[in-house]
C-alpha positions as CSV (number, residue, x, y, z in Angstrom):
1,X,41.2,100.2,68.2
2,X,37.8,98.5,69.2
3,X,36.3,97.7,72.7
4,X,38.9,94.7,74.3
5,X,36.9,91.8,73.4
6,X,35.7,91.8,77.1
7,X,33.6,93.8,75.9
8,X,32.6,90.8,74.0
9,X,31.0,92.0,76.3
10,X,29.8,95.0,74.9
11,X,25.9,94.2,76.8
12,X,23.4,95.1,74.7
13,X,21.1,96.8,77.8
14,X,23.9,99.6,77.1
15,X,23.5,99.8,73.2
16,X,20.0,99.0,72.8
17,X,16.8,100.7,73.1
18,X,14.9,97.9,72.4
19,X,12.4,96.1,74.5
20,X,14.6,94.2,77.0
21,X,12.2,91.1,76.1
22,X,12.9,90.9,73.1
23,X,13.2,86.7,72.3
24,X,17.1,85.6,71.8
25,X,18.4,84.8,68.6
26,X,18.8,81.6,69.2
27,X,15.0,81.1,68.9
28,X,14.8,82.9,66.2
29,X,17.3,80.7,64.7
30,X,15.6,77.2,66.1
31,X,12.3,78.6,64.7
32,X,13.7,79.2,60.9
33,X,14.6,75.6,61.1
34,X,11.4,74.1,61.9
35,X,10.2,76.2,58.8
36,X,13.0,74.7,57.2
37,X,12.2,71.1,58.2
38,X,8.2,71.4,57.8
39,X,8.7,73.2,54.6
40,X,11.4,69.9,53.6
41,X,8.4,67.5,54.9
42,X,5.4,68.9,52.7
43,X,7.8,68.5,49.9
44,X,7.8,64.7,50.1
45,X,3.8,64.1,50.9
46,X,2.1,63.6,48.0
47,X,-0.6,66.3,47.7
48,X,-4.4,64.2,46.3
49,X,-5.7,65.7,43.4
50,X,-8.7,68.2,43.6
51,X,-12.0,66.9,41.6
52,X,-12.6,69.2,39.0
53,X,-15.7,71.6,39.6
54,X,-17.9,71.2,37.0
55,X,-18.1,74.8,35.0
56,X,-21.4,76.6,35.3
57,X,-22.5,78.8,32.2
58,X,-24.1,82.2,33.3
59,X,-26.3,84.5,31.4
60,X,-24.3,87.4,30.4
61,X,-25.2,90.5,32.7
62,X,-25.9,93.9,31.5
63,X,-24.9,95.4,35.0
64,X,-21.1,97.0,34.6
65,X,-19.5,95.5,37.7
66,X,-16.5,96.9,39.7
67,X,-13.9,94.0,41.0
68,X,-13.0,94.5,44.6
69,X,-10.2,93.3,46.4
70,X,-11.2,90.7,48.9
71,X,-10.3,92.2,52.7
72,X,-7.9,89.2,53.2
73,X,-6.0,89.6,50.0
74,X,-2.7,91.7,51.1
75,X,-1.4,94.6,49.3
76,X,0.8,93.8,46.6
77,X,4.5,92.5,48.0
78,X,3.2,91.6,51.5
79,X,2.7,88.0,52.5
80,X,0.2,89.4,55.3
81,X,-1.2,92.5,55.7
82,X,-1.0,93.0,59.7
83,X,-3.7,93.9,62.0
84,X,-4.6,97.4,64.1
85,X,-4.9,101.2,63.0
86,X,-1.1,102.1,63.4
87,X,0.7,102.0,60.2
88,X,4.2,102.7,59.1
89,X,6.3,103.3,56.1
90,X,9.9,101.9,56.4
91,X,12.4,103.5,54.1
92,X,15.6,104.6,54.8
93,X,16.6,108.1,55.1
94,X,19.9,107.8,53.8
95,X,21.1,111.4,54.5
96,X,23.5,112.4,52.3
97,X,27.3,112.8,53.1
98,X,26.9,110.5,55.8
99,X,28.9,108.1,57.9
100,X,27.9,105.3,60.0
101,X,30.3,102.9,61.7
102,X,28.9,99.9,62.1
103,X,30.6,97.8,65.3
104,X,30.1,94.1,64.6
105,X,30.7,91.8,68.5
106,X,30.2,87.9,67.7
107,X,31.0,84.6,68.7
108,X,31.7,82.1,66.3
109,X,31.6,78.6,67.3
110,X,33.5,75.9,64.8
111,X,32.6,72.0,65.5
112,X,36.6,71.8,66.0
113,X,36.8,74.4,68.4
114,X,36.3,73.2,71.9
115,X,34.4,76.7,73.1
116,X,33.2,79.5,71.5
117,X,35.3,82.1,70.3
118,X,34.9,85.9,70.1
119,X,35.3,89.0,67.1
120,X,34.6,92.4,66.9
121,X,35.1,94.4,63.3
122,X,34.3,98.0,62.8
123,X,33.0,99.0,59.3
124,X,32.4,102.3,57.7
125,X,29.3,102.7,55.4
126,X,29.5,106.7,53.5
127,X,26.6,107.9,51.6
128,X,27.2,110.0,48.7
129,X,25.4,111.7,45.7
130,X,22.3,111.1,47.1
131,X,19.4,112.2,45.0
132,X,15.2,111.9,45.2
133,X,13.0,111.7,47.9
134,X,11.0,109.1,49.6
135,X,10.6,105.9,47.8
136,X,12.8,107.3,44.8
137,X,15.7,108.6,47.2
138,X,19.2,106.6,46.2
139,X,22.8,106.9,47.4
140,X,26.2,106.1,46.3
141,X,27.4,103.5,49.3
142,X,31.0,103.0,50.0
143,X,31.7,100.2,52.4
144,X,35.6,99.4,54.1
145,X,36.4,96.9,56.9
146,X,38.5,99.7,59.4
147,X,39.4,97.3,62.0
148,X,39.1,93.4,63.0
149,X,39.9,91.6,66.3
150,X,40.1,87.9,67.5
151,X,40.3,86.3,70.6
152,X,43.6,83.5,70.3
153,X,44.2,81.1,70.2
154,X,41.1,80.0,67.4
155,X,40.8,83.6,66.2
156,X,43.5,82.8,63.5
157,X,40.6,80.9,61.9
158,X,38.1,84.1,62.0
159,X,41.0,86.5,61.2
160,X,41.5,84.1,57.6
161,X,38.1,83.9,56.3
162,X,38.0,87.8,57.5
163,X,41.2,88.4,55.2
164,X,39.2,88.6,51.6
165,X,37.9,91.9,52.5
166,X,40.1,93.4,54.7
167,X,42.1,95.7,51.9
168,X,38.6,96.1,49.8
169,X,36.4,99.3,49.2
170,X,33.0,98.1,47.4
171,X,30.8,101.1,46.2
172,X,26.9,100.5,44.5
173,X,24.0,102.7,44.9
174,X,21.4,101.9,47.2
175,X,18.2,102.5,47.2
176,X,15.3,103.5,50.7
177,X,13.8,100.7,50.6
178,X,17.7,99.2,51.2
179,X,18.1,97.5,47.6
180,X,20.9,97.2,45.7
181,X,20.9,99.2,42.0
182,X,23.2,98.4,39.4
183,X,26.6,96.2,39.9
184,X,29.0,96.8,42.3
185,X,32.6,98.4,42.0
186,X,35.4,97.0,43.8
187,X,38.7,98.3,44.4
188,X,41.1,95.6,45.6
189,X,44.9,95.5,45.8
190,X,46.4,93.8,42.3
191,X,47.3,90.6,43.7
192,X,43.7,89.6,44.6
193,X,41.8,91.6,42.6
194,X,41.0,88.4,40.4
195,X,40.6,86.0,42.9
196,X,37.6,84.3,43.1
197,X,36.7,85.2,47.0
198,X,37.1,88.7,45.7
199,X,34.8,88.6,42.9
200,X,32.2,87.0,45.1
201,X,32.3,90.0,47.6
202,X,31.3,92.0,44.3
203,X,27.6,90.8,44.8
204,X,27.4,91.7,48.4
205,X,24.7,94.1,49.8
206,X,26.4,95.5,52.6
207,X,23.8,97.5,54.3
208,X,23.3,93.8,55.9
209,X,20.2,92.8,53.7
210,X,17.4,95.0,54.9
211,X,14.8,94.9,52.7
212,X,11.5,97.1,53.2
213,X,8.5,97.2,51.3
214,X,7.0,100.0,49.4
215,X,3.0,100.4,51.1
216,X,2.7,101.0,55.0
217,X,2.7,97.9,57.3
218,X,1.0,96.8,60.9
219,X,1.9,94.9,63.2
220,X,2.0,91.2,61.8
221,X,3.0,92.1,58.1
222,X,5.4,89.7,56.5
223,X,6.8,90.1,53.4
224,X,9.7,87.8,51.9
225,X,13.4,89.0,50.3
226,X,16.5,87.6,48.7
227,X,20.0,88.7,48.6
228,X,23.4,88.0,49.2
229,X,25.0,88.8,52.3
230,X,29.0,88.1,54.3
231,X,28.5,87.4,57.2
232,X,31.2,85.7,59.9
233,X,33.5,85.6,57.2
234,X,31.7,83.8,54.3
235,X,29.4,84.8,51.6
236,X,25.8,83.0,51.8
237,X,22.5,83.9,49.6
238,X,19.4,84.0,52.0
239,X,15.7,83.4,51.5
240,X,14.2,85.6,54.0
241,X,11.0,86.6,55.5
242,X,10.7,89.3,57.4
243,X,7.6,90.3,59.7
244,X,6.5,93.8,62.2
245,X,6.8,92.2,65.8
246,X,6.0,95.7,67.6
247,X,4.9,99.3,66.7
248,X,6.1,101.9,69.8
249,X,5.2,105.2,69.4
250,X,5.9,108.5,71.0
251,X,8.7,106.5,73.3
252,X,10.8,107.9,75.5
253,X,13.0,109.4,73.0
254,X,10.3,110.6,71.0
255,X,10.7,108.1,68.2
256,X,8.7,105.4,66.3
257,X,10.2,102.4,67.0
258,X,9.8,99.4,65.0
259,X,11.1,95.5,66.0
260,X,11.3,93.7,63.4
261,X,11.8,89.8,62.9
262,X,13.5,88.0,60.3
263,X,13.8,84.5,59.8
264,X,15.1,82.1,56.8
265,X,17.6,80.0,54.8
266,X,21.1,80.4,53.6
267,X,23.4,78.3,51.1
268,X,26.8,78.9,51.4
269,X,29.4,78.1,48.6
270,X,32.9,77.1,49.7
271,X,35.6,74.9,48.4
272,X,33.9,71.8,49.7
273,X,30.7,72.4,47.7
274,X,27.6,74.1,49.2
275,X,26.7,74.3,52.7
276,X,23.2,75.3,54.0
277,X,22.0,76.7,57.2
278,X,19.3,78.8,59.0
279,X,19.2,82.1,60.3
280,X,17.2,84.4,62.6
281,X,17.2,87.5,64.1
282,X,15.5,91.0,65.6
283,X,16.2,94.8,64.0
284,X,15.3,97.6,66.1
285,X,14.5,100.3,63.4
286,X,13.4,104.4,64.0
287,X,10.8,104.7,61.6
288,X,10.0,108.2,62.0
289,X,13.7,109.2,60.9
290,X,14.4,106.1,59.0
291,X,17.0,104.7,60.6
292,X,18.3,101.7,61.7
293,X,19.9,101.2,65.3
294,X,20.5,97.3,66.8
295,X,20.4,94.5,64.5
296,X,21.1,90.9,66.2
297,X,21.2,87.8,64.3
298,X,22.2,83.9,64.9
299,X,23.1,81.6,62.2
300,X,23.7,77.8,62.5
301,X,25.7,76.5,59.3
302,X,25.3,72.7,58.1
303,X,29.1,71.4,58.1
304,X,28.5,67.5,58.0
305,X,25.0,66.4,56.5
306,X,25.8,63.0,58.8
307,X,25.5,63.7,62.4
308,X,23.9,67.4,62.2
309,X,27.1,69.1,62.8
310,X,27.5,72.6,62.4
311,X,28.8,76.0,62.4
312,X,27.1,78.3,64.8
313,X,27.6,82.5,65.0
314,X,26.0,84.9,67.4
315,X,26.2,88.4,66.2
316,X,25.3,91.9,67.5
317,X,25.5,94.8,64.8
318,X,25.1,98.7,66.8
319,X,24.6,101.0,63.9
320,X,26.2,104.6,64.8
321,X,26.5,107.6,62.8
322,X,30.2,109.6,63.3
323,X,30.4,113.4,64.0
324,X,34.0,113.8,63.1
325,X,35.7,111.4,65.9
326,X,32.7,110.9,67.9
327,X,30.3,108.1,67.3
328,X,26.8,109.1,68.3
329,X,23.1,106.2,67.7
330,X,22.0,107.5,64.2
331,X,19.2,109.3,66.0
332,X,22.1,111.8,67.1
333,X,22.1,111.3,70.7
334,X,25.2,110.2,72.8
335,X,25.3,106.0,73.4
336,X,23.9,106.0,77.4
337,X,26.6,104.8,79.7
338,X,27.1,101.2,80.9
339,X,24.7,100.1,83.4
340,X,25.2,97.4,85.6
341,X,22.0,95.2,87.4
342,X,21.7,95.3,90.5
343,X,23.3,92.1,91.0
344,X,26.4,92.6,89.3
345,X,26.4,96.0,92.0
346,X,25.4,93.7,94.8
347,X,28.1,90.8,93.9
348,X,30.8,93.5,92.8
349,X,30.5,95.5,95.8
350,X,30.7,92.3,98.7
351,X,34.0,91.3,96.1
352,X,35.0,95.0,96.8
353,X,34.3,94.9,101.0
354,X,36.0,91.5,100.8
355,X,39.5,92.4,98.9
356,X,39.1,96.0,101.1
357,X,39.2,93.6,104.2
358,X,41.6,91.7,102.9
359,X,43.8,94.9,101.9
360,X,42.8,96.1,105.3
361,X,44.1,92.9,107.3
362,X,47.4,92.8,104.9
363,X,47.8,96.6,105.8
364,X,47.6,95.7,109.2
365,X,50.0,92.2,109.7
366,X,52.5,94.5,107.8
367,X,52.3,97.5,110.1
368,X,52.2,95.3,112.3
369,X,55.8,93.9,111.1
370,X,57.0,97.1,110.7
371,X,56.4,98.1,114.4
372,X,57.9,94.6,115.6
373,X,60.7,95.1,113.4
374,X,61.4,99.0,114.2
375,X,61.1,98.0,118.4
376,X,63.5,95.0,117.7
377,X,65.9,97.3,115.9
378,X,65.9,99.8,119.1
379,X,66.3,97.5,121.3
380,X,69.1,95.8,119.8
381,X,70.5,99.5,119.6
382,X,69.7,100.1,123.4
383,X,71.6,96.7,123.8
384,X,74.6,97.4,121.4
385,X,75.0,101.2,123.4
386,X,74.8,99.2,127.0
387,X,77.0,97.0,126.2
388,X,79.3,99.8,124.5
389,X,78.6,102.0,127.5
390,X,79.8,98.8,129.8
391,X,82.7,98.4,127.9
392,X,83.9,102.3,128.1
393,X,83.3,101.9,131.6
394,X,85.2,98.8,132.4
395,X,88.3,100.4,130.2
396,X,87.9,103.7,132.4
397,X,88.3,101.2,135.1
398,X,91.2,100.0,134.2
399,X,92.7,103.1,133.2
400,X,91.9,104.5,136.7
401,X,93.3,101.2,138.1
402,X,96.6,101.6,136.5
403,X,97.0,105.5,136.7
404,X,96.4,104.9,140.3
405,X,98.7,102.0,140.3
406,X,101.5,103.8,138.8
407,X,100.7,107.0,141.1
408,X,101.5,104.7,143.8
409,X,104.6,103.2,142.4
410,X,105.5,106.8,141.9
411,X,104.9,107.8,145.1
412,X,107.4,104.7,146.9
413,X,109.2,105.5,144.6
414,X,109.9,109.2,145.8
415,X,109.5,107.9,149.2
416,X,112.7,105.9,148.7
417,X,114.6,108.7,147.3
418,X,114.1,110.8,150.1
419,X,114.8,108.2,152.8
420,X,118.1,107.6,150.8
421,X,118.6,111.2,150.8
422,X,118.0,111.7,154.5
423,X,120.6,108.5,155.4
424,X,123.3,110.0,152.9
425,X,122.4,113.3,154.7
426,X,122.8,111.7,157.8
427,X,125.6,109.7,157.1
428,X,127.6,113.3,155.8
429,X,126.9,114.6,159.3
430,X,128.1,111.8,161.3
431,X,131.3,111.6,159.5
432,X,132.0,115.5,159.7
433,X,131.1,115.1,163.6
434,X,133.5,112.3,164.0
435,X,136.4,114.8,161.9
C-alpha cells in the first residue's frame, strides 16, 4: 500500500524541487491570521467621512481624447500586477488520458489528542475528453480515494471523517486555468448516496483549489479566489489570495518554475455549527509544461471561540503522473532517491561503528565461551579416559593378581600330589623289600 507512515517521513528534500528555503507553512499560516485579525480590526474603527470636493464645470473640449490606463492600475483579475520583465502564463496542461496520483503525508493535531498524529492517502485524478487549447482547453476529471492510513491509536478519528469519501468517484470538467465547469457527478454506494456528508462532497474541487488567472503575471502578482475544498477530512469554503513568490528559469531540469504563495480563510460547517480557521501554504508549479509538482499547506481550525483552541493540520501533497505501475513527477522524470544530510550520515554511521563494536565485542565474549566451554569439555574427557584408563588398569591388576594367585595354588597343589605319589611309591617298595 503507501510509504509506512515513517515515512511520515516521506522528507520533502527527496520529493521536491523547490528552493530548499522556502518559508514553512506554519508562517504562512500565522501570517493569514494577522490578515485575518487586521482585516477583523478595521472592521470595527469607524472610517471619518471624506468632505465633499466641490464639482468644477469645464468648458467642453473639441480635442477627441483617448483614456489610458494609469501604470498602477492592474490588469483586470489581478490585485497587483508584479514587478520585472519575466512574465508567465499559468494554465494547466491537462494532457488528455492522463493519470496523476496524488500522495497526501499529514499530521493532524486534535486539542484532545495529546501529540500529533500522522496520515497518508493516495488519490487518483484521470483526465478525459479533453478538448481546446490554451485558455479554452477543458477535461472530464475523475477523482477516487485508492488508499488511506493512520497512525493508532488517534488515527480512528482521521480514518472516520476520511470514511465519507472513501467508496466515492466524483467526475466535473475542469478547466486550465483549474476551475470547476458545470456540477458535479457522484457515484456513491446506495446506502450513503443521500447522506448529507455525501452531497457536500458534490461541491468539491478536487484539483486542491488552484486557481490561475487568464493574463501573464511577475513576480509579486496577487490575485484572489474562492472555492470549496476537503481537506483533513472536512469540507471548508476558502477566501484565498494567492501571489508569484519566485520566477526560475532555465533550472537545472530545464523548466520554468514557479513558487507560488497562498494565504486565506476557511469556514467549516459541521454538526456543531460553523467553525472558521486560516490557512497557508507554497505550490511549486512548472510553468513551461503546466504542471503542478509539490503543494504544502497548514491549516489551524477554530474549535472553541473561548480560549483560542484549535485544530491544526500539516500537509504535504507530491503530485505524480503514473506510466502503467510506475509513478514518475508530472514532468516525466523518475522521483530522485532519498538523500540523507550529512548529519544524519555522520550520526548514522558512529550508531553503526558503535552497534559493529558492540556486535564485535558480543562476537568475541561468545567465542570466547565457546573456546572455554569446548577446552572444559576435553578436559573433562581427558579426565573421564584417565580415570577409565586407571580403572582398566587396577582390574588388570587384579586379574593378574589372582591368575597368579591361583597359578600358585595350582602349582602346591601338584607339588603335593607328587610328594604323595613318591611316599605311596616309596611306601609299595619298602613293603615288597620286606616280602
Amino acid at each position: 500500500m503507501l510509504a509506512t507512515l515513517a515515512a511520515l517521513a516521506i522528507p520533502l528534500t527527496m520529493v521536491s524541487c523547490g528552493p530548499t528555503e522556502a518559508p514553512a507553512p506554519s508562517t504562512l499560516a500565522e501570517q493569514a491570521a494577522e490578515v485575518e485579525a487586521k482585516s477583523a480590526e478595521s472592521a470595527k474603527t469607524p472610517t471619518k467621512a471624506t468632505p465633499a470636493t466641490p464639482a468644477v464645470t469645464k468648458t467642453p473640449s473639441t480635442d477627441k481624447v483617448t483614456a489610458e490606463p494609469s501604470p498602477a492600475t492592474p490588469p483586470t483579475g489581478l490585485l497587483k500586477a508584479g514587478t520585472g520583465d519575466t512574465k508567465v502564463t499559468l494554465r494547466l496542461a491537462l494532457p488528455d488520458d492522463t493519470t496523476y496520483r496524488v500522495t497526501t503525508v499529514g499530521m493532524i493535531k486534535y486539542p484532545a489528542m495529546p501529540k500529533s498524529t500522522g496520515f497518508a492517502r493516495e488519490e487518483l485524478i484521470k483526465l478525459r475528453e479533453c478538448t481546446g487549447e490554451g485558455a479554452s482547453r477543458s477535461c472530464q476529471l475523475e477523482h477516487s480515494i485508492q488508499n488511506f492510513e493512520a497512525e493508532p491509536p488517534y488515527g480512528r478519528f482521521i480514518a472516520a471523517d476520511e470514511a465519507p469519501a472513501r467508496e466515492l468517484t466524483t467526475r466535473y470538467r475542469i478547466d486550465a486555468t483549474g476551475k470547476r465547469l458545470g456540477e458535479s457527478v457522484v457515484e456513491a454506494p446506495p446506502e450513503t448516496a443521500d447522506s448529507d456528508k455525501v452531497k457536500a462532497l458534490a461541491k468539491v474541487e478536487f484539483f486542491y483549489c488552484m486557481r490561475f488567472p487568464e493574463v501573464p503575471v511577475g513576480v509579486g502578482a496577487a490575485w484572489q479566489t474562492s472555492c470549496v475544498i476537503r481537506n483533513d477530512g472536512r469540507v471548508s469554503t476558502r477566501e484565498a489570495t494567492w501571489e508569484v513568490a519566485n520566477i526560475e528559469e532555465n533550472t537545472d531540469d530545464g523548466h520554468t518554475r514557479v513558487e507560488l504563495r497562498v494565504l486565506g480563510t476557511a469556514s467549516t460547517v459541521n454538526a456543531r455549527g460553523e467553525s472558521k480557521g486560516t490557512f497557508g501554504g507554497t505550490l511549486f508549479f512548472f510553468a513551461d509544461i503546466g504542471e503542478p509538482h509539490l503543494l504544502r499547506e497548514e491549516i489551524s481550525t477554530m474549535v472553541a471561540k473561548e480560549g483560542g483552541i484549535r485544530t491544526s493540520a500539516r500537509l504535504n501533497y507530491q503530485f505524480a503522473k503514473m506510466q502503467g505501475d510506475t509513478a514518475v513527477r508530472t514532468d516525466g522524470q523518475p522521483f530522485p532517491e532519498e538523500k540523507a544530510d550529512s548529519k544524519s550520515v555522520k550520526k548514522k554511521t558512529t550508531k553503526d561503528k558503535k552497534t559493529d563494536a558492540d556486535t564485535d565485542e558480543k562476537t568475541k565474549q561468545d567465542a570466547d565461551a565457546d573456546a572455554d566451554k569446548k577446552a572444559n569439555k576435553k578436559k573433562k574427557a581427558v579426565t573421564d579416559t584417565d580415570e577409565k584408563t586407571k580403572q582398566d588398569a587396577d582390574a588388570d591388576a587384579d586379574a593378574d593378581k589372582k591368575k597368579k594367585k591361583t597359578n600358585a595354588n595350582t602349582d602346591t597343589d601338584e607339588k603335593a600330589k607328587q610328594d604323595a605319589d613318591a611316599d605311596a611309591d616309596a611306601d609299595k617298595k619298602k613293603k615288597k623289600d620286606q616280602g
